[in-house]
N, C-alpha and C positions, 0 to 999 in steps of 0.2 A: 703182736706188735702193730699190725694195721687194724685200725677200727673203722675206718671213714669207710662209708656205705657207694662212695661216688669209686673207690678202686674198682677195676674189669677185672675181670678174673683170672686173668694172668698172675696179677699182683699175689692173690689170693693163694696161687698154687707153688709160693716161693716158700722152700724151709726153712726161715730165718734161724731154729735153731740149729738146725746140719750148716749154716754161713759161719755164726759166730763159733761154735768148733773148729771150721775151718780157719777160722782168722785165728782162733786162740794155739791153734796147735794140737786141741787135744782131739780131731777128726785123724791127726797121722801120730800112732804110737813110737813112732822116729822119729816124730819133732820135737827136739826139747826146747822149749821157748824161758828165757833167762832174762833176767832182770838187770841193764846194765848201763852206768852212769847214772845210777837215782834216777831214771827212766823206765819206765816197765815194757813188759815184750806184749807181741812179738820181736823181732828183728827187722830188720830191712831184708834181708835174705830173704826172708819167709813171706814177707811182704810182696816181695814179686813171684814166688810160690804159687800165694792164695788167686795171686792175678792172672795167672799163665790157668791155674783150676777152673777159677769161674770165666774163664773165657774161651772154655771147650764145653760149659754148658748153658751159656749164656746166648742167649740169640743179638742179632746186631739190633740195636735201638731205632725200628722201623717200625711203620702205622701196625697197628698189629702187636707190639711185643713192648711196648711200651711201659705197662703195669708190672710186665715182669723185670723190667732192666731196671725199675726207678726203685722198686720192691729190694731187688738183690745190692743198690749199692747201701738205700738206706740201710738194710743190714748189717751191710760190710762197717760202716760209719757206726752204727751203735755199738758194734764189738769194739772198733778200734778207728778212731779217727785218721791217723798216719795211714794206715792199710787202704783207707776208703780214697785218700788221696794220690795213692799210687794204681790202684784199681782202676778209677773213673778213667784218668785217659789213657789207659792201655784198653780199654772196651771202647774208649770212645772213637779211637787210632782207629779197631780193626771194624767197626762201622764204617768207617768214614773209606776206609782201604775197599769193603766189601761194595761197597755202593760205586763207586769208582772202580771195580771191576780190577783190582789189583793184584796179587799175589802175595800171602804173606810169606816168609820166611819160617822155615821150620823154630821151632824154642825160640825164636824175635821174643821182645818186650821191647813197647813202646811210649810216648809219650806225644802230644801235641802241644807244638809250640807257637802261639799265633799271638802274643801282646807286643806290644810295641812300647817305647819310653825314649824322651827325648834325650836327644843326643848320638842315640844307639840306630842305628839303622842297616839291613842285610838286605844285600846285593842280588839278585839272580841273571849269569849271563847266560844266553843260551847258547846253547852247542852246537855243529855242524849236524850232529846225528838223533837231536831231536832232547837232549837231556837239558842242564844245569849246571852251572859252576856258582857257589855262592861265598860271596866275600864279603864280611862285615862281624856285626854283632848281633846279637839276639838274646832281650831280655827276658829272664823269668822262663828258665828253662830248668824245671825239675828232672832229678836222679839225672842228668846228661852223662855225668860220669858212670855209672851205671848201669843204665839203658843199652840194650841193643843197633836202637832205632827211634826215628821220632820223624811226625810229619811236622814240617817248618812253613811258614809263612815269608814268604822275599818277596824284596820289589822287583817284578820283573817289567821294566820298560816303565808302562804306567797302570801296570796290574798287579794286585796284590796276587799271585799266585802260591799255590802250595804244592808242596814238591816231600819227597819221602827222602829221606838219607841215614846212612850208617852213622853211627856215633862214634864207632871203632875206627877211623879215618885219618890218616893222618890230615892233621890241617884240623880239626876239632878242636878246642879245646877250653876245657869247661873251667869256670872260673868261681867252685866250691866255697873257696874262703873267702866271698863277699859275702855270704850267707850267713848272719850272726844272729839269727831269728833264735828265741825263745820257745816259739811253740813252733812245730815240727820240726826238729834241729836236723835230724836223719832223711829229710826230703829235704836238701839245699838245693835251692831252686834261684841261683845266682846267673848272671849271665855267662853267656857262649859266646868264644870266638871262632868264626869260619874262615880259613885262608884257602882258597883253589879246593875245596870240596863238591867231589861232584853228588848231585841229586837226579833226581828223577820227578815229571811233573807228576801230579796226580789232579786230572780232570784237568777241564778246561781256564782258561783265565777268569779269576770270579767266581767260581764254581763254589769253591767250599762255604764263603761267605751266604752268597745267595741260596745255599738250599734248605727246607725248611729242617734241616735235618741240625743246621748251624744253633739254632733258637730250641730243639729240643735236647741238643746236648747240654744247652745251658739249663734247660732242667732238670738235667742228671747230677750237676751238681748242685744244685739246691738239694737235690734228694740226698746227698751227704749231707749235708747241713742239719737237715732235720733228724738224720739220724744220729749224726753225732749228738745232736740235743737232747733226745729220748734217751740215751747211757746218760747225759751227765744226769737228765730229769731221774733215771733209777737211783742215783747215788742222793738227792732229795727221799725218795721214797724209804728205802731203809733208812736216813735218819729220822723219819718223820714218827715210821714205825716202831723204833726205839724208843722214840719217846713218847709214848698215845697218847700222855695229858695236855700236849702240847696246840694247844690252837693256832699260835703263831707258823710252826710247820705246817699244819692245816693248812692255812692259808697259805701257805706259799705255795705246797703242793698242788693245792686247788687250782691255783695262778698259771702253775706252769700246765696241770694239765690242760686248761684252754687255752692257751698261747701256743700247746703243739697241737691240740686240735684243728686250729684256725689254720697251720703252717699244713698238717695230713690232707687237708681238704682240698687244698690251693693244688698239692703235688696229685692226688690223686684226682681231683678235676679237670688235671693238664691232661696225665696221662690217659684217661678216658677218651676224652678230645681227641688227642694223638691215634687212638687203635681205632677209634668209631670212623676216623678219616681212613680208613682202611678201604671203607664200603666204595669213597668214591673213586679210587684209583683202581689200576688194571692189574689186578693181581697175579700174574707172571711177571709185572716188573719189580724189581729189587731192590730199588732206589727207593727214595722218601716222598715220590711227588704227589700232591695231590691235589683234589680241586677242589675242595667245600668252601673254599674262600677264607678260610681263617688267618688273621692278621698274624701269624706264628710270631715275630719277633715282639710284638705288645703280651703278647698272651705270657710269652717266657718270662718277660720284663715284670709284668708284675706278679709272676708268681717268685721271681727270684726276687723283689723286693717283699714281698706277705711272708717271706720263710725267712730272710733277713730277719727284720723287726723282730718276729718272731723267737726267732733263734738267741738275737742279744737279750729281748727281753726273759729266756727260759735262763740263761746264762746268769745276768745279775741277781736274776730271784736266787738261784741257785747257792751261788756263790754269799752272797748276803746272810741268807739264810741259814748255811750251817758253818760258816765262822773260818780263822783261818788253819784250824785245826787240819782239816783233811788237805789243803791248800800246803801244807807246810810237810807233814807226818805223811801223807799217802801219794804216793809216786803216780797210781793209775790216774786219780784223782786232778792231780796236779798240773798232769801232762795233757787230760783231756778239753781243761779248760784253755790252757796255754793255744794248743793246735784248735780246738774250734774258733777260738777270736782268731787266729791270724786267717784260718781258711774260711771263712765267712768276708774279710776283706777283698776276696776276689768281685764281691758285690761292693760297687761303691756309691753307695750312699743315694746324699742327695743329690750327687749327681746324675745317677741311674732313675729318682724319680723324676727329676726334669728332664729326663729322654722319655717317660709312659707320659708328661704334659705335651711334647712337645709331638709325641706322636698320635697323640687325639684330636690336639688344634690341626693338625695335617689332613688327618684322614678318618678322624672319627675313631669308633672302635667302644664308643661306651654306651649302655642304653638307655641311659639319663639324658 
């Protein structure tokens, strides 16, 4: 699955085949994974299964382990795009938790919740004894019914802080049936209500925002993206292959395989970047910090916008190309397309390019 020459060797030494067994189910001869609602498996169950697995052999997404964390979701993403999206921020949680020196909970599953949307807005009061009480709303909160645990985002005074809390709580509660999405239907990811829910901070005010750890978590989801792209780009490939007279498959196949070329290179020149910053930090610390100077928030920016393009454009070919046959007739098929368009929206657009102009007229960052 990886070919780009710029991956560290970490990447290198990921089983992508022992991942997709394990997403499919068929790594546990006790999994039976079942096909249901003209929806294909795995399950959601299993789905935080695969999550709770690969995060007992997954290291935290620091200088150093970068190739192997961006390796392991894109995998999770090629087997199964819903799975890659319950994955990423439960690995990205216990990062974020390790680095902030936190304790996790035995069998926790988590989630991070940090977007914002107008109208909605969550509270943090602080405690006599040093915690949080948060009162409000909080948008765009996947599996909250579900989950364990999730670190949150409040306003605390005039600091966006983040704070860890049960989801089992009274005073939670998740509000499922706004979720009327097409693609991921089983990750409803609707807003949450908090009434008198107490939290806990994690790190200081700013912290989570500010590290550079914030800009390569947004990596990790690009590295789903492109994985999810590379499954649908295989379902191109055995059509193409069925049909060998076909030059119009040719081409498209051709098409897509540089458009995820382009998108391989981006993630694997991040990640490089990421471990080689290794050298300049003090390696007994645990955290993300380091000194080479790299603009991390430009860097993330435009590789989540090069895996964007990317990704929509491996998508249309795809879909274009082999008709609405398998769109209609084939459930894996169907669903994969459906979940990679809405989870590539977490990238928005051209809005997100006028933040990589807007941060070059600032401070530079380009070699031209």
């Amino acid at each position: 699955m990886l070919v780009s020459p710029a991956w560290p060797d970490g990447a290198l030494r990921v089983d992508t085949a022992a991942i997709a067994a394990l997403v499919d189910g068929s790594a546990d001869p006790a999994t039976t994974v079942d096909a249901t609602a003209g929806r294909p498996a795995p399950p959601p169950a299993h789905r935080l299964t695969v999550a709770q697995t690969l995060a007992s052999t997954t290291p935290p997404l620091v200088a150093g382990t970068a190739g192997q964390v961006l390796a392991t979701l894109a995998a999770v993403a090629a087997a199964d795009v819903a799975t890659a999206r319950v994955v990423e921020p439960h690995l990205d949680a216990l990062t974020i938790l390790a680095q902030a020196g936190v304790a996790v909970p035995a069998g926790s599953t988590w989630g991070v919740y940090a977007a914002e949307a107008p109208g909605l807005r969550l509270e943090g009061h602080p405690t006599e004894d040093g915690g949080v009480v948060l009162d409000g709303t909080k948008p765009w909160c996947s599996l909250a019914s579900t989950l364990s645990h999730a670190l949150v985002t409040a306003h605390v005074g005039q600091e966006r802080r983040l704070v860890a809390v049960s989801l089992r709580q009274d005073g939670v509660v998740p509000h499922d049936v706004a979720w009327v999405a097409r693609g991921l239907p089983d990750v409803p990811s609707g807003p949450v209500g908090f009434s008198a829910v107490r939290a806990d901070p994690v790190g200081e005010p700013g912290w989570y925002l500010r590290r550079p750890g914030f800009a390569w978590g947004g990596i990790g989801v690009a590295a789903c993206w492109w994985g999810g792209a590379v499954g649908l780009a295989r379902v191109l490939r055995s059509h193409a292959a069925a049909r060998p007279d076909s030059e119009l498959l040719q081409a498209a196949l051709g098409s897509v395989v540089a458009d995820l070329a382009d998108a391989e290179d981006a993630l694997a020149g991040a990640a490089r970047r990421i471990d080689d910053s290794a050298d300049s930090a003090d390696s007994s610390d645990q955290t993300d910090a380091t000194d080479d100077g790299t603009d991390w928030p430009l860097l993330a920016q435009v590789v989540r916008s090069r895996v964007r393009r990317a990704v929509d454009a491996v998508r249309t070919e795809v879909v274009r190309s082999i008709g609405p046959g398998p769109l209609t007739s084939d459930p894996a098929v169907a669903a994969r397309v459906a979940d990679l368009e809405l989870y590539v929206l977490q990238d928005h657009g051209d809005r997100d390019l006028a933040r990589i102009g807007r941060m070059v007229l600032e401070r530079g960052g380009v070699a031209w």
